[in-house]
ZAPABA-897612 format. One line per field, with one value per residue (C-alpha): residue number from 1; residue in three letters; chain; x, y, z. Coordinates in nm, 3 decimals, always signed. Example, Ala and Ser with C-alpha at 12.3 -4.5 7.8 and 13.67 -1.06 7.14 Angstrom:
<pts>
n = (1_2)
res = (ALA_SER)
chain = (A_A)
X = (+1.230_+1.367)
Y = (-0.450_-0.106)
Z = (+0.780_+0.714)
</pts>
This chain:
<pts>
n = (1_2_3_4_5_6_7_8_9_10_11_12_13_14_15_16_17_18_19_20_21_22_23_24_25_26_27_28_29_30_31_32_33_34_35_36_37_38_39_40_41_42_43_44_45_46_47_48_49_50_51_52_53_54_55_56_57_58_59_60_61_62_63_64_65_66_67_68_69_70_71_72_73_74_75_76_77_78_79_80_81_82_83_84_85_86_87_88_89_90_91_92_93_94_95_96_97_98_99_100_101_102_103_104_105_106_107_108_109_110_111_112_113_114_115_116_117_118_119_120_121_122_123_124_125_126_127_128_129_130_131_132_133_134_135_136_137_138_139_140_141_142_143_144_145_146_147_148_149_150_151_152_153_154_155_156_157_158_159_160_161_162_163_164_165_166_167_168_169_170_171_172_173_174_175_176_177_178_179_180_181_182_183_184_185_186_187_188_189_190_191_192_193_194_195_196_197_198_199_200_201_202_203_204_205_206_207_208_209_210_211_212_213_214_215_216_217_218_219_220_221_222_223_224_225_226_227_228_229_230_231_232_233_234_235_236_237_238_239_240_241_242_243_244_245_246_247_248_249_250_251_252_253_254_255_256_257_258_259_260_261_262_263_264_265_266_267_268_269_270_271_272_273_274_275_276_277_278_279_280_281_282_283_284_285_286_287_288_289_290_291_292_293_294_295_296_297_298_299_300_301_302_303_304_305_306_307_308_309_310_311_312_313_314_315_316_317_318_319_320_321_322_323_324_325_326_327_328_329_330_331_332_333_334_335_336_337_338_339_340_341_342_343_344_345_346_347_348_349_350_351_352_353_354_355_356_357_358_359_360_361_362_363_364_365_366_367_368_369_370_371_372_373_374_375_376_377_378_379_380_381_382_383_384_385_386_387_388_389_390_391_392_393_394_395_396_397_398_399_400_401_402_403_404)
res = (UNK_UNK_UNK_UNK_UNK_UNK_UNK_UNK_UNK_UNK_UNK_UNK_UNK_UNK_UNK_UNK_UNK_UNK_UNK_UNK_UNK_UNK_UNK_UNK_UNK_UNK_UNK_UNK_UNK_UNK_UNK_UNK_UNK_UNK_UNK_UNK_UNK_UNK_UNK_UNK_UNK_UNK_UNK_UNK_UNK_UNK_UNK_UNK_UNK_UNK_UNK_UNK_UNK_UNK_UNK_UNK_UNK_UNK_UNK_UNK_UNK_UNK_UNK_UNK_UNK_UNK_UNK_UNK_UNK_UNK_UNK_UNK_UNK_UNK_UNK_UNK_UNK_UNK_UNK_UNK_UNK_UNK_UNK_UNK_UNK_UNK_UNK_UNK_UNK_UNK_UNK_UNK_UNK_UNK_UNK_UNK_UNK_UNK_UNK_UNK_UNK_UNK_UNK_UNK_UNK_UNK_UNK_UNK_UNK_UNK_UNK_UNK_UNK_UNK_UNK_UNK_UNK_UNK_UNK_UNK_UNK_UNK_UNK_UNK_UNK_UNK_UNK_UNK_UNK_UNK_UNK_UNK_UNK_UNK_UNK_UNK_UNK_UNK_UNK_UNK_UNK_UNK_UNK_UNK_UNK_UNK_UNK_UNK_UNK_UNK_UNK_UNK_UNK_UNK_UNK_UNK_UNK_UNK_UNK_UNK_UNK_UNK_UNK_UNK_UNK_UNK_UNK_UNK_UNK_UNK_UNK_UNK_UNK_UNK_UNK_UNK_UNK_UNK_UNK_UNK_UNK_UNK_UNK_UNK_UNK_UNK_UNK_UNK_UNK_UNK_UNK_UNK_UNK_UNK_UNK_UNK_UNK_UNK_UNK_UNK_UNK_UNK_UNK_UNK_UNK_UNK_UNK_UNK_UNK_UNK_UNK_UNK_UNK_UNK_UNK_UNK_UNK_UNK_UNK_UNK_UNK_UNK_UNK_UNK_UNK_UNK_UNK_UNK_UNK_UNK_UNK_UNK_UNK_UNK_UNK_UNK_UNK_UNK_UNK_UNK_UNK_UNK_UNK_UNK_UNK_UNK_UNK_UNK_UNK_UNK_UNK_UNK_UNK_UNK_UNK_UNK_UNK_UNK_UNK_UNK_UNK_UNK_UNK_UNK_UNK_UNK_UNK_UNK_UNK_UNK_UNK_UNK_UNK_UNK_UNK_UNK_UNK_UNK_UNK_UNK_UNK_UNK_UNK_UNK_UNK_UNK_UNK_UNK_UNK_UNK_UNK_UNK_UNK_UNK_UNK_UNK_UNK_UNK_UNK_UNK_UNK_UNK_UNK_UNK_UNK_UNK_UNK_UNK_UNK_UNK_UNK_UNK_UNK_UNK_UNK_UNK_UNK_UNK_UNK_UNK_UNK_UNK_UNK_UNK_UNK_UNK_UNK_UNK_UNK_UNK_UNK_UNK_UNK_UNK_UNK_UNK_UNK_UNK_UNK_UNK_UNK_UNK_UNK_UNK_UNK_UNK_UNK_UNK_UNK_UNK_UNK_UNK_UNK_UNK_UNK_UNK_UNK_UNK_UNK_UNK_UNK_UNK_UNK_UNK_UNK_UNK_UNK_UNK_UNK_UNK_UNK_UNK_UNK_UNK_UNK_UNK_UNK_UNK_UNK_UNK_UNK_UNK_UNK_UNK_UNK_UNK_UNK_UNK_UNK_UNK_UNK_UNK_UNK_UNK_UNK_UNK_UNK_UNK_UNK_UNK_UNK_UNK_UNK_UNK)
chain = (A_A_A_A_A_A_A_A_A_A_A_A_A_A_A_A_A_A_A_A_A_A_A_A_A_A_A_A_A_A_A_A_A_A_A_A_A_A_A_A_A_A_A_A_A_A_A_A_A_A_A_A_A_A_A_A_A_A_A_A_A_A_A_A_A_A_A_A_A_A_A_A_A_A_A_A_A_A_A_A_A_A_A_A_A_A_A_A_A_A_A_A_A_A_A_A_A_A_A_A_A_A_A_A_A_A_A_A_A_A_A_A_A_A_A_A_A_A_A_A_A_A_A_A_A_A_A_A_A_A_A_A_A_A_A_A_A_A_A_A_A_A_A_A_A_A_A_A_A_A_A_A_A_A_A_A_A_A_A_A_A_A_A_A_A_A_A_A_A_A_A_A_A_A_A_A_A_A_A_A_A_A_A_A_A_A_A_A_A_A_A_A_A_A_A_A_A_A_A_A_A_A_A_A_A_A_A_A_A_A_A_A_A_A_A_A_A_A_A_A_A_A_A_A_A_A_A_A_A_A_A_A_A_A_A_A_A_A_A_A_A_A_A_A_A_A_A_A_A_A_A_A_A_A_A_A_A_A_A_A_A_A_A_A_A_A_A_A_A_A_A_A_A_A_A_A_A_A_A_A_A_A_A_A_A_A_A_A_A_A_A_A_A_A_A_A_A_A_A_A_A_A_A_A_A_A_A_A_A_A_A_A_A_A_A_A_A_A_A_A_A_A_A_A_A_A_A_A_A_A_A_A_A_A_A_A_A_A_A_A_A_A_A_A_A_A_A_A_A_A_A_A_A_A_A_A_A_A_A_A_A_A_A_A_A_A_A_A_A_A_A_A_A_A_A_A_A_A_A_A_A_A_A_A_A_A_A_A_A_A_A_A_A_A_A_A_A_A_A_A_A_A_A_A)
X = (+9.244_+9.483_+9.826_+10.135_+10.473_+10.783_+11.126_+11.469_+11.582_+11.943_+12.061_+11.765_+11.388_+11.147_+10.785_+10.514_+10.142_+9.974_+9.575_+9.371_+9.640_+9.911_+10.168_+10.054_+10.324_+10.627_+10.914_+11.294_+11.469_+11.800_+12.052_+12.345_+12.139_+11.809_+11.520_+11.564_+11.186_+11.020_+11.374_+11.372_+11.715_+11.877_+12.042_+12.285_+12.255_+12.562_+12.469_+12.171_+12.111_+11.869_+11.860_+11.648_+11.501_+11.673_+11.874_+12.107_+12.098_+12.351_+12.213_+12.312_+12.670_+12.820_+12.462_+12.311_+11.934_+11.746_+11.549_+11.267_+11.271_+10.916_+10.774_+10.910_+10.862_+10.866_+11.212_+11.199_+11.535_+11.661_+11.818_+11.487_+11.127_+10.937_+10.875_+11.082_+11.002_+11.345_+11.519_+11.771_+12.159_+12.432_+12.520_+12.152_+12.012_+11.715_+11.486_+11.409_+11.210_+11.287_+11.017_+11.145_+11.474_+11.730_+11.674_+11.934_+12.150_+11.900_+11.934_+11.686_+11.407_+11.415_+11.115_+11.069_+10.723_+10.709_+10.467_+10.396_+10.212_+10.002_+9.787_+9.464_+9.606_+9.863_+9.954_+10.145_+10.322_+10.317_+10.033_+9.742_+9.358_+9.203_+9.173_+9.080_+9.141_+9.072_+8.896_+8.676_+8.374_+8.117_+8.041_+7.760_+8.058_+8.315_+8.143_+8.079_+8.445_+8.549_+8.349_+8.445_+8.838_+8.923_+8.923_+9.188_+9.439_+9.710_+9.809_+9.993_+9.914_+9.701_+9.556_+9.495_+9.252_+9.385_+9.144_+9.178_+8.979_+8.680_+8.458_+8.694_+8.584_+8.613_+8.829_+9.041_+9.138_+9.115_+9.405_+9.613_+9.620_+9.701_+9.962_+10.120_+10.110_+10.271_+10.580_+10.585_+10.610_+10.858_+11.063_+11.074_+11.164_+11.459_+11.593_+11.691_+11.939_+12.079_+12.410_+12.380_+12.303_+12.133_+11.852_+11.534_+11.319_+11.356_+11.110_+10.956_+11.110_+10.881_+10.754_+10.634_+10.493_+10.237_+10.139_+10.050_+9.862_+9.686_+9.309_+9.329_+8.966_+9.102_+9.425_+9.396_+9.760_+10.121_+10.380_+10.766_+11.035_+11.334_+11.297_+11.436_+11.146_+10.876_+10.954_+10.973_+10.582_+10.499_+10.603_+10.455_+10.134_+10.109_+10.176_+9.994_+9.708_+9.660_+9.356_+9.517_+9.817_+9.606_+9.739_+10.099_+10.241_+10.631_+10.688_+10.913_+10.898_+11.270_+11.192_+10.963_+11.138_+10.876_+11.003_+10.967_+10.634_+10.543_+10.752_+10.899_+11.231_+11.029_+10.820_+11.106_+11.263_+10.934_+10.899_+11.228_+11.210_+11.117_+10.855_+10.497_+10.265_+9.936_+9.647_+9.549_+9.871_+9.983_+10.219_+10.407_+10.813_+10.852_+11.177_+11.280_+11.521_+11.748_+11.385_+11.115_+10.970_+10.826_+10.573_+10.527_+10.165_+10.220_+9.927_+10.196_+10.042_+9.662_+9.477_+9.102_+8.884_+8.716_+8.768_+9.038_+8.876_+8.773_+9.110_+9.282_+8.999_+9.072_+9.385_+9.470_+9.220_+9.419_+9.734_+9.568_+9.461_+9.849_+10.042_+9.788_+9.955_+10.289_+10.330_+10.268_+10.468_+10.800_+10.684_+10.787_+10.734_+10.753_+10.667_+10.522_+10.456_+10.246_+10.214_+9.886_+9.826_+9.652_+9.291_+9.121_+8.797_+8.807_+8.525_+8.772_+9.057_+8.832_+8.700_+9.082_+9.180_+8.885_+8.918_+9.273_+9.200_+8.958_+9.241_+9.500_+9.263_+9.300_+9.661_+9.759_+9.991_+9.911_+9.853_+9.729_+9.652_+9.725_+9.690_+9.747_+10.025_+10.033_+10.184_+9.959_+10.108_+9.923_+10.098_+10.100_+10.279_+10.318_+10.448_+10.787_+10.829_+11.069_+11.302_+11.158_+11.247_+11.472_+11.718_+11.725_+11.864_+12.044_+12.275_+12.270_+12.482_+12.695_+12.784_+13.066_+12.918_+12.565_+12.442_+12.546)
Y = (+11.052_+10.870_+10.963_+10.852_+11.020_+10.984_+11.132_+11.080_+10.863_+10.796_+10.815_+10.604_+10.669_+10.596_+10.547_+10.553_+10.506_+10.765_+10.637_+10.768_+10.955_+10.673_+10.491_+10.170_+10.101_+10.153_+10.055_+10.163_+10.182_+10.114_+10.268_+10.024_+9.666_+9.799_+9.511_+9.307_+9.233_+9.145_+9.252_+9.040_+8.929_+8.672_+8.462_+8.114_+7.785_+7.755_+7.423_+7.155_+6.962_+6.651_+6.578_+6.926_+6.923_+7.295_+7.481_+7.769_+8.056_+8.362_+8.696_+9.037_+9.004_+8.723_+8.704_+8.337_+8.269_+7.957_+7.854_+7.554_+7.284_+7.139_+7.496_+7.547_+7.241_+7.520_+7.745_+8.055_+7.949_+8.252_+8.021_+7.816_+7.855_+7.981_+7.766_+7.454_+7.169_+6.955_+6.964_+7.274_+7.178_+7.389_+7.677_+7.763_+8.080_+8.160_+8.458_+8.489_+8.676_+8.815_+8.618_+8.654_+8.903_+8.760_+8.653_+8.620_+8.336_+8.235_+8.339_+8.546_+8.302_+8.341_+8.199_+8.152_+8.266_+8.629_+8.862_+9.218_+9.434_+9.742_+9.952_+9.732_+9.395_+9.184_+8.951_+8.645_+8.450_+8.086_+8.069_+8.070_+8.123_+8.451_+8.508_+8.855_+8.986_+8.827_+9.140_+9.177_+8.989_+9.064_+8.778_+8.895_+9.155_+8.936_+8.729_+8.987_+9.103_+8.757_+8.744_+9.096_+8.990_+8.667_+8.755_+9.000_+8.729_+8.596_+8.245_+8.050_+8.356_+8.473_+8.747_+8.847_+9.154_+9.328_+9.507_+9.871_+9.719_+9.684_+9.970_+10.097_+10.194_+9.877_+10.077_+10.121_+9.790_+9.681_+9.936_+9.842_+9.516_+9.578_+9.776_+9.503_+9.288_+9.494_+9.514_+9.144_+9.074_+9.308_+9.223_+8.863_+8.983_+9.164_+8.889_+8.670_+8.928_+9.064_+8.925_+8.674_+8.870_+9.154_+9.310_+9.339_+9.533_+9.660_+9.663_+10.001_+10.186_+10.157_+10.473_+10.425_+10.120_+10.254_+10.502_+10.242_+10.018_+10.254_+10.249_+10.692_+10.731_+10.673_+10.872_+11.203_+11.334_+11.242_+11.417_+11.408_+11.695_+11.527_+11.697_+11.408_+11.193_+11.454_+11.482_+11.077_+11.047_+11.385_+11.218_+10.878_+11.042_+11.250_+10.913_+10.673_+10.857_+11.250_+11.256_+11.241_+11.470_+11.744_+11.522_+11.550_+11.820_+11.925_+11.971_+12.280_+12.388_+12.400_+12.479_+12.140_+11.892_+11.617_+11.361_+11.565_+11.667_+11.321_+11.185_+10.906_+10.911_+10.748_+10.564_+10.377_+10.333_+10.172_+9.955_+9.778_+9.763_+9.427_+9.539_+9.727_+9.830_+9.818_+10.033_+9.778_+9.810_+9.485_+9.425_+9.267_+9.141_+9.084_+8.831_+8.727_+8.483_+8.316_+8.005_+8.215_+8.497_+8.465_+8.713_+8.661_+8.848_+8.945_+9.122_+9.377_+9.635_+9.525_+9.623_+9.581_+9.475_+9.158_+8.871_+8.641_+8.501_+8.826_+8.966_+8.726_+8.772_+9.096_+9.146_+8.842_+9.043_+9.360_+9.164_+9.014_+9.363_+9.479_+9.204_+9.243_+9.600_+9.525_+9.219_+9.485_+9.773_+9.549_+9.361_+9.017_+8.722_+8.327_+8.155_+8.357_+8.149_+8.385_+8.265_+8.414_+8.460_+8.064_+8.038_+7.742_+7.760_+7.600_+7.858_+8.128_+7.977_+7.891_+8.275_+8.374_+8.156_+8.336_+8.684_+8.613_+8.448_+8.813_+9.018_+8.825_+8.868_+9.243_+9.202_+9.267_+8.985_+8.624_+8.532_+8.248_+8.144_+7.771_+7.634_+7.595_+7.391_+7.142_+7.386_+7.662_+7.845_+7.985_+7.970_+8.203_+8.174_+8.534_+8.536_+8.641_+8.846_+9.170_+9.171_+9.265_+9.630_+9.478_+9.256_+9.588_+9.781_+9.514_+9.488_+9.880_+9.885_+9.595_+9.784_+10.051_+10.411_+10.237_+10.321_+10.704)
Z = (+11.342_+11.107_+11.031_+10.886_+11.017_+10.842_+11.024_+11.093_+11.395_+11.450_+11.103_+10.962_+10.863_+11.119_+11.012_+11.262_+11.184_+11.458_+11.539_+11.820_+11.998_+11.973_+11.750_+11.686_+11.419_+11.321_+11.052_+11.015_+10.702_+10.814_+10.574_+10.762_+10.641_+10.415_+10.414_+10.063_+10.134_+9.781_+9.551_+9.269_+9.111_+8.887_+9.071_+9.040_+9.210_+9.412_+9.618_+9.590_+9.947_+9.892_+10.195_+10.365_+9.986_+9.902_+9.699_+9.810_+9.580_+9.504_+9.438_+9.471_+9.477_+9.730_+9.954_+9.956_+9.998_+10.060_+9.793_+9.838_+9.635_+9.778_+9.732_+9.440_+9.212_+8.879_+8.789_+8.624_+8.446_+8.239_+7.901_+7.889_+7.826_+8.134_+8.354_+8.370_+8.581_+8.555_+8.816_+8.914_+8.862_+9.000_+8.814_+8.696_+8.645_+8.716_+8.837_+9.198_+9.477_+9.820_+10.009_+10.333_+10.523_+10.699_+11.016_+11.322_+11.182_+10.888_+10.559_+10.354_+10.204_+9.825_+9.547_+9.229_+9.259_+9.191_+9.344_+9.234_+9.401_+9.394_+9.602_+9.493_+9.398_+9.386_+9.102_+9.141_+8.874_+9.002_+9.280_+9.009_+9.115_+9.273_+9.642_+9.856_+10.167_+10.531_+10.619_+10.304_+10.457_+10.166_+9.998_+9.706_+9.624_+9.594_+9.370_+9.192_+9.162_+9.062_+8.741_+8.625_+8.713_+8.632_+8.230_+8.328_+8.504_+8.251_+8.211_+8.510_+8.736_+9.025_+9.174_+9.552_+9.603_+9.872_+10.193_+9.951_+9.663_+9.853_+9.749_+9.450_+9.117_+8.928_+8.599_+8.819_+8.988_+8.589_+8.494_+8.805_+8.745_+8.339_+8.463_+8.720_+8.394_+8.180_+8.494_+8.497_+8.145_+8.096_+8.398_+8.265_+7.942_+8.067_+8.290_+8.001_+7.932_+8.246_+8.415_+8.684_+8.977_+8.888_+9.056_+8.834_+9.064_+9.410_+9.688_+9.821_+10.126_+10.424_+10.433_+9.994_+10.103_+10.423_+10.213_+9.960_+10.178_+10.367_+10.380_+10.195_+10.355_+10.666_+10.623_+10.711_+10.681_+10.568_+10.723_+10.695_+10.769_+10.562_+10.206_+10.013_+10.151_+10.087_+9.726_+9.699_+9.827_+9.635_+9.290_+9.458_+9.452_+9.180_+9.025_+9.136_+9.380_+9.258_+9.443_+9.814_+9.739_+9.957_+10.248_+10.193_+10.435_+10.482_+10.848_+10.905_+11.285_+11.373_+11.732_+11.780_+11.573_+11.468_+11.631_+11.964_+11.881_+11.845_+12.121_+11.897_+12.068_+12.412_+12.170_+12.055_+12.398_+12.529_+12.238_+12.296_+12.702_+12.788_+13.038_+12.929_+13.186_+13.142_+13.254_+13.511_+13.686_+13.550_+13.358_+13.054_+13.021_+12.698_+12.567_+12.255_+12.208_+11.915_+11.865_+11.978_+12.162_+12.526_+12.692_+13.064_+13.220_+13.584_+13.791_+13.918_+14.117_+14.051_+14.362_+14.264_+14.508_+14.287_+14.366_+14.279_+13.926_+13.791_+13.886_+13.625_+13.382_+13.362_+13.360_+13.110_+12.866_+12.884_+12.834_+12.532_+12.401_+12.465_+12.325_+11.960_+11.991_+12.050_+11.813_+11.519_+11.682_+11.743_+11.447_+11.636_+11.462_+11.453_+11.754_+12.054_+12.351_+12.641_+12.920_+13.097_+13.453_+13.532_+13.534_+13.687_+13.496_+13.159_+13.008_+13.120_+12.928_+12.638_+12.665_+12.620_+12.406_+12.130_+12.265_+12.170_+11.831_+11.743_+11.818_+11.627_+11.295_+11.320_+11.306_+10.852_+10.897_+10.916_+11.283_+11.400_+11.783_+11.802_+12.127_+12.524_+12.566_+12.845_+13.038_+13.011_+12.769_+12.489_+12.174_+11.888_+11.551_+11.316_+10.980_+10.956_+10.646_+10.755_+11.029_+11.381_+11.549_+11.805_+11.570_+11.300_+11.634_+11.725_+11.337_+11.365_+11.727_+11.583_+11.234_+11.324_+11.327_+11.324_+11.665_+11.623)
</pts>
């Protein structure tokens, strides 16, 4: 059973997808410092550095993004024919994307590549060519797809089917992505006349968004006890999905809160303790720090009676399992260096090392198992894109009133 859970925790809304008895994700809108995730403004050069081969970028009042020059070698520039390839100046305007949040002491990573996207596709203005899922595996389908789709991709665009298409009724993938190029034309329309840092389009909240990319067949309900947020993903769905609004259900028990009923308020406390047991009696400690995050295994309270070798085995494969599950509930990201309990035998390592790798390509964000270090360490590298849970928590205690 499949279900997406949308309540109030500590002045923000929590999201938690529910599978099989457990939370395997969640998201926080926090009201104190909301996610500028995939906003799109007009914004102005303020500085050009050679040197690191990047622009810094205001938008949205005084906040200033990197921008990529090496990425970026084509500018949406608002007084000039889209796209220019001279070279930016300060005091340009030009059109840009939220690619990537704030992070710690970084700033949020803008582009000039803009990406909009819908429940079956997403179209890209500046990454051109047609590309699909990871986890769509059929090839005779996808060939298929390509011929009936690429007629419908406009000029100096892209188009990347997304894990929902597979199996849709081909009309409709055609209207979405009519429809996402209708929004972009018209949002590049209207940027030639807006004022220098104004917002063009804003990103979904969380809880619009896992609706959105949720796999409906699997879905069985939607649930949410704040009213506002019920009528959002009512007219979300009478919108965009009529078909699944049977799923949409206003909790109203006042004497089991959903949150209780759901136990999200231990939820949250375990998934920003930096130890996790496991099953085994093993266990994980769990750091992350200003460069990277580190994930110690320890056998802990282990006492089977195998010997030494299949000890490790197992437990190392149970870490594995657990650390696939809590990279995507605390949403960590960058560089994750693990270091497993040691093995001696290289086809144990080697068996880790892949059993790793298949877990990591269930993960929806790009993760990527790259090696053993020297020291044993296996290292792991997910795309950042949002903020993780612990460094939202962590603004929310440091902004007065925010940890109320």
């Amino acid at each position: 059973m499949n279900k997406l859970i949308m309540t109030e925790w500590k002045g923000d809304v929590l999201t938690a997808q529910w599978t099989d008895g457990q939370i395997v994700r969640l998201s926080l809108d926090g009201r104190t410092s909301p996610s500028l995730l995939n906003r799109i403004y007009v914004g102005k050069v303020k500085n050009i550095v050679k040197n690191i081969g990047a622009a810094f970028i205001e938008f949205d009042g005084r906040m200033t993004g990197y921008y990529s020059l090496t990425e970026n070698k084509e500018h949406l520039l608002t007084g000039e024919e889209f796209p220019s390839s001279r070279p930016l100046r300060v005091g340009d305007e030009l059109v840009v994307q939220v690619e990537r949040d704030a992070v710690k002491t970084k700033a949020p990573v803008l582009t000039g590549k803009i990406s909009l996207a819908g429940r079956y596709a997403v179209l890209t203005r500046g990454r051109e060519g047609m590309a699909f899922s990871a986890k769509i595996t059929d090839k005779a389908w996808k060939g298929g797809l390509r011929t009936e789709l690429e007629p419908e991709i406009p000029a100096g665009c892209g188009l990347i089917v997304r894990t929902n298409a597979y199996g849709a009724d081909l009309s409709a993938l055609r209207e979405e992505i009519r429809s996402l190029r209708g929004q972009l034309e018209a949002l590049l329309e209207e940027a030639r006349y807006r004022v220098c840092g104004s917002r063009l389009d804003d990103s979904l909240p969380s809880y619009v968004a896992a609706l959105r990319d949720s796999r409906m067949e699997e879905l069985e309900e939607i649930v949410t006890d704040i009213p506002e947020i019920y009528g959002e993903l009512e007219a979300y769905l009478k919108e965009r999905q009529p078909g699944e609004l049977a799923k949409l259900r206003r909790y109203e028990d006042r004497l089991l809160p959903l949150a209780k009923l759901y136990s999200l308020d231990t939820v949250m406390e375990r998934a920003l303790s930096r130890q996790v047991w496991l099953k085994s009696g093993g266990y994980l400690v769990i750091e992350p720090t200003e460069a990277l995050t580190v994930i110690d295994v320890n056998s802990g309270k282990y006492s089977g009676r195998k010997n030494a070798a299949d000890t490790i085995r197992l437990i190392n494969r149970e870490a594995a399992e657990e650390i696939g599950r809590q990279m995507i509930l605390r949403n960590l990201s960058g560089i994750i260096l693990v270091d497993f309990i040691d093995m001696e035998d290289e086809g144990d390592r080697e068996e880790l090392m892949e059993w790793m790798r298949d877990i990591c390509r269930r993960d929806p964000v790009r993760t990527t198992v790259v090696d053993l270090t020297a020291l044993n360490l296996m290292e792991i590298t997910r795309k950042k894109l949002k903020k993780p849970l612990h460094e939202i928590l962590r603004e929310r205690e440091r902004t007065p009133g925010g940890g109320s």
